[in-house]
Phi, psi and omega in degrees: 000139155331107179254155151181151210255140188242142172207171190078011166317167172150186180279121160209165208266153177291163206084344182282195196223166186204146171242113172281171198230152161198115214247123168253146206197140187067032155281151197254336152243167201282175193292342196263032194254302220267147168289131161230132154257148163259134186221142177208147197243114138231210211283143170077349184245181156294162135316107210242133181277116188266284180191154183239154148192172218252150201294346169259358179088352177245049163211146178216148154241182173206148173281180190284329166288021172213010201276117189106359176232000183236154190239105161254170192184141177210147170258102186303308182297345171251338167116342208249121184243149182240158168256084145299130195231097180246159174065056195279144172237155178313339194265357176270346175319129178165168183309154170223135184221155166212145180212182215235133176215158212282170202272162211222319209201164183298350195228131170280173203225175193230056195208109207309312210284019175280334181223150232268293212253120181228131164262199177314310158122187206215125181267132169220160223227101164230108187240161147259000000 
């Protein structure tokens, strides 16, 4: 099974900027298979579809609270997808998680139960 790991979470202030990380590791197929999305919770709400992306990278979405101000991205050679989180606001608090499902169709989806591998996820915080 897929593991991956979320990093780059913390405390930041509003307007500031933060780049999440989501590192795969143990797949059984390549990494340049799987679709990934970031998804984030915080306390008391649902699990909310932030942004995906297609397994070559060239199709991406957003939820609608974010579309101008967050960025994906994956690098294949490294294993690796990033979140650029700019303009950050108090309503982005929340857990931030990403996961991976093997690829179905040209476009990735915003839809958890869509996907096979979730990591822990990475808190992130934006206060003053």
């Amino acid at each position: 099974q897929l593991q991956l790991v979320e990093s780059g979470g913390g405390l930041v202030q509003p307007g500031g900027s933060l780049r999440l990380s989501c590192a795969a590791s143990g797949f059984r197929l390549p990494f340049n298979y799987y679709h990934i999305g970031w998804f984030r919770q915080a306390p008391g709400k649902e699990r909310e579809g932030v942004s995906c992306i297609s397994n070559g990278g060239g199709s991406t979405q957003y939820g609608d609270s974010v579309k101008g101000r967050f960025t994906i991205s994956r690098d294949n050679a490294k294993n690796t997808v990033y979140l650029q989180m700019n303009s950050l606001k108090p309503e982005d608090t929340a857990v931030y998680y990403c996961a991976a499902r093997p690829w179905s169709r040209p476009t990735c989806v915003l839809d958890p139960p869509a996907y096979d591998s979730w990591g822990q996820g990475t808190q992130v915080t934006v206060s003053s």
